[in-house]
C-alpha positions in Angstrom: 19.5 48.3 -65.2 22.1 46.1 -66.7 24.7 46.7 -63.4 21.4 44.6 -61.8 22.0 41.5 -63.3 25.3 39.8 -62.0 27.5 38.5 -64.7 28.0 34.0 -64.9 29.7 32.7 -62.0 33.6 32.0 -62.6 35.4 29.0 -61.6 36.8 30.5 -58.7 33.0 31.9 -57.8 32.1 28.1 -58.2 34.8 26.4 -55.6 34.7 29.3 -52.8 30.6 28.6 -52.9 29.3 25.2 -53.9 30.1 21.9 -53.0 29.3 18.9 -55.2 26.1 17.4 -53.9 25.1 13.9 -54.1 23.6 12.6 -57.3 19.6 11.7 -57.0 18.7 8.7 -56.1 16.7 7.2 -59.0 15.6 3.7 -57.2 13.5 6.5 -54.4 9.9 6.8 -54.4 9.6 10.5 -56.4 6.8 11.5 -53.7 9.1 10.5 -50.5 12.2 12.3 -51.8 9.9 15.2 -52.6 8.6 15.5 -48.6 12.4 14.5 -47.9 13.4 18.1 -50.0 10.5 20.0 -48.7 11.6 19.1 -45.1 15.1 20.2 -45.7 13.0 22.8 -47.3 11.6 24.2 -44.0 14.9 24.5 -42.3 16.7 26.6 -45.0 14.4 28.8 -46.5 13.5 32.1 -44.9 10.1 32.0 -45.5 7.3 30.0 -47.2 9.4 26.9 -48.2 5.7 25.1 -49.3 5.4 28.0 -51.9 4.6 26.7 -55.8 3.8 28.4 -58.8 0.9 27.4 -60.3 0.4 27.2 -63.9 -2.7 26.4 -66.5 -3.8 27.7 -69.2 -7.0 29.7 -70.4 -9.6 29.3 -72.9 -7.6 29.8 -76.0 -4.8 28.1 -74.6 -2.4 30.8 -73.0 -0.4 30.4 -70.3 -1.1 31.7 -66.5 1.1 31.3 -63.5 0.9 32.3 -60.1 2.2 31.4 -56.7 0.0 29.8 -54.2 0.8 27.7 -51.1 1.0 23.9 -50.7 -1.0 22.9 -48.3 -1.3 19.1 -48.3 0.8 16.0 -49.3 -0.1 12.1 -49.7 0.2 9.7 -52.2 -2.5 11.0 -54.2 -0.9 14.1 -54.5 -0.4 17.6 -53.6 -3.2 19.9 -52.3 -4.4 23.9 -52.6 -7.0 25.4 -52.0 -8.8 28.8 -53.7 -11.9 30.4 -54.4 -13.5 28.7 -56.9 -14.7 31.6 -58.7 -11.1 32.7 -59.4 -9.0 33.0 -62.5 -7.7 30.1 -61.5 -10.4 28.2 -61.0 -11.9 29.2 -63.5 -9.3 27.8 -65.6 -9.0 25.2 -64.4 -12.5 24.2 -65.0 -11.8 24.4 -68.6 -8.8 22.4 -68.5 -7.8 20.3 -65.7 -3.8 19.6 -66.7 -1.7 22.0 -64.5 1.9 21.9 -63.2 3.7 23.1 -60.0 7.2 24.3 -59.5 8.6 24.7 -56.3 12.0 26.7 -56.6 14.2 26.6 -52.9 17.1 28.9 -53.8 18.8 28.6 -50.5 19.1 24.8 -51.3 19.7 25.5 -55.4 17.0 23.3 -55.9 13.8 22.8 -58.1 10.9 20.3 -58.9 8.8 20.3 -61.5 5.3 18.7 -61.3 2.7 18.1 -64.1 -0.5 16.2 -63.9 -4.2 17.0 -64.1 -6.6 18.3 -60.9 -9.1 17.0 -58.9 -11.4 19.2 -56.6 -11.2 17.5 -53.2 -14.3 16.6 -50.7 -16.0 18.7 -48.8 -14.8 17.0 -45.6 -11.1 17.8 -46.6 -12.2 21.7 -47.8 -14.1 22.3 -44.3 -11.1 20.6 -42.6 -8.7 23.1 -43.7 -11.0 26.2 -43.9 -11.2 25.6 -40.2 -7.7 26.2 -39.3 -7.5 29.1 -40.8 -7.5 32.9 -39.0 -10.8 34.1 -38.4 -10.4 37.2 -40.4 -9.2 35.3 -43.3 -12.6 33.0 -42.9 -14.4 36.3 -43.5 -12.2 37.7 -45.7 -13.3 34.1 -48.1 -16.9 35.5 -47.8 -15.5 39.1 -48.8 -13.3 38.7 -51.8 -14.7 38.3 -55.5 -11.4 37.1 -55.9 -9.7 38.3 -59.4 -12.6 40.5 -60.4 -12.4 44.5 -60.4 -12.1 46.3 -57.4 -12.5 50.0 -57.8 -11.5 51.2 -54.5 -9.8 49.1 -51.2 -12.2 50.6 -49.5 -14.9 48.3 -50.7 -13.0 45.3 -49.3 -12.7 46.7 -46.2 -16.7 47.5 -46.2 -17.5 44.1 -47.1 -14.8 42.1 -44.5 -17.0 44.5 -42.1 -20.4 43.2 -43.3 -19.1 39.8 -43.0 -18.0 40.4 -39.4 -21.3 42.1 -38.5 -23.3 39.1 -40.1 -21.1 36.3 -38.2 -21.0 38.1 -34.8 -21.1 35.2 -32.5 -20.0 32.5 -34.5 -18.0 30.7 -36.5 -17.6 31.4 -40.5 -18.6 28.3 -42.3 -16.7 27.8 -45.7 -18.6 29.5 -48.4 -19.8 27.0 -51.0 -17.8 28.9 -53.6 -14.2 28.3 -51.8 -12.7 24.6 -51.6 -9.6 23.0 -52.8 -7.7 21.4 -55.6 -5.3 18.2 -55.6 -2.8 18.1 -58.5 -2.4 13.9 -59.1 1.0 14.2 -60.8 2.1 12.3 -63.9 5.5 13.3 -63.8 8.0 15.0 -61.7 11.3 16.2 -62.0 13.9 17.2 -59.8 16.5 19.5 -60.1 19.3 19.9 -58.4 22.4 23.1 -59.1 25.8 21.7 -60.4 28.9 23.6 -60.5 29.5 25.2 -64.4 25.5 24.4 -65.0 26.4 20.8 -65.1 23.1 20.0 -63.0 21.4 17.0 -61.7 18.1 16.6 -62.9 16.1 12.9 -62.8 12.3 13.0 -64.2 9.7 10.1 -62.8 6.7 9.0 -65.0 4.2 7.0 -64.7 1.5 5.4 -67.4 -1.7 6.7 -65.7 -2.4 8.6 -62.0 -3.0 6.5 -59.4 0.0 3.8 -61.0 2.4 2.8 -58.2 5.3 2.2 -60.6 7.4 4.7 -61.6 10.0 5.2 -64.2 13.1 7.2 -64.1 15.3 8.8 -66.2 18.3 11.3 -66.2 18.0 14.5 -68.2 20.8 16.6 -69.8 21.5 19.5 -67.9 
């Protein structure tokens, strides 16, 4: 098991692979160079480049992560959607802080988001639940998401029911599936540096919704 784990990169490793890249630009809006990355984002990584963990915490205050996908980006903040009753949901509920990290190895890059939720209209929930696959409409309406399932069968017997009971039409969005918006009240980014000397610059603002933000470079 060891042999698995590669030893810290030597100098030599460091000049035949990375180049120094520019430092972060602290006077930029933190939510333009974010879609600026996530762009760059898309053209690099092999797959999923709007994939973020999500983290919360449950009702005695331990820590839960998992990765779900971004699937919306303004200047409110950044949007996912779930079923509601879900482990994460479900957490959330109890406590609305959260953070995001988003971690694009092929760019040796990270950002780190915190901030408290939001559940987002029903206009925007239907919206999205609308582009989605047919079978994964139905499958909304099949999963008890993060509750016991005995036997993959039964999923399988339940997506079935839910296409026999929709036969003809179009899966609405169940009222127990909608989305989340993360406002963010800080957000770092992070950017690799030869020798772990890395770039990272963290924006803050006073309250969510406040336009001005502050910036500040972090020791590696």
């Amino acid at each position: 098991m060891p042999d698995l784990i590669p030893p810290s990169p030597s100098a030599a490793d460091y000049a035949a692979t990375q180049s120094a890249p520019p430092p972060l630009d602290s006077a930029q809006d933190p939510l333009a160079l974010f879609s600026a990355w996530l762009a760059e984002a898309y053209g690099a990584e092999p797959n999923d480049p709007n994939a973020m963990t999500l983290s919360t915490v449950d009702e005695v205050g331990a820590p839960d992560a998992r990765i779900v996908l971004l699937k919306d980006l303004d200047d409110r903040g950044f949007t996912f959607f779930t079923n509601l009753e879900s482990a994460k949901a479900v957490e959330l509920a109890g406590d609305h802080r959260a953070a995001l990290t988003f971690h694009w190895k092929s760019l040796r890059r990270q950002v780190r988001v915190r901030g408290v939720v939001e559940r987002v209209s029903d206009a925007e929930a239907d919206a999205y639940f609308a582009t989605r696959a047919r079978i994964s409409r139905l499958g909304a309406w099949a999963s008890e998401q993060s509750r016991t399932l005995d036997d993959p069968a039964q999923l399988r017997e339940r997506l079935a029911e839910q296409e026999k009971r929709f036969e003809g039409q179009e899966p609405p969005r169940p009222p127990h599936w909608s989305g989340y918006r993360l406002l963010p009240s800080a957000i770092e980014f992070w950017s690799d540096g030869a020798f772990r000397l890395h770039d990272r610059l963290l924006f803050e603002r006073e309250s969510v919704g406040d336009s001005a933000w502050t910036a500040r470079r972090l020791y590696p």
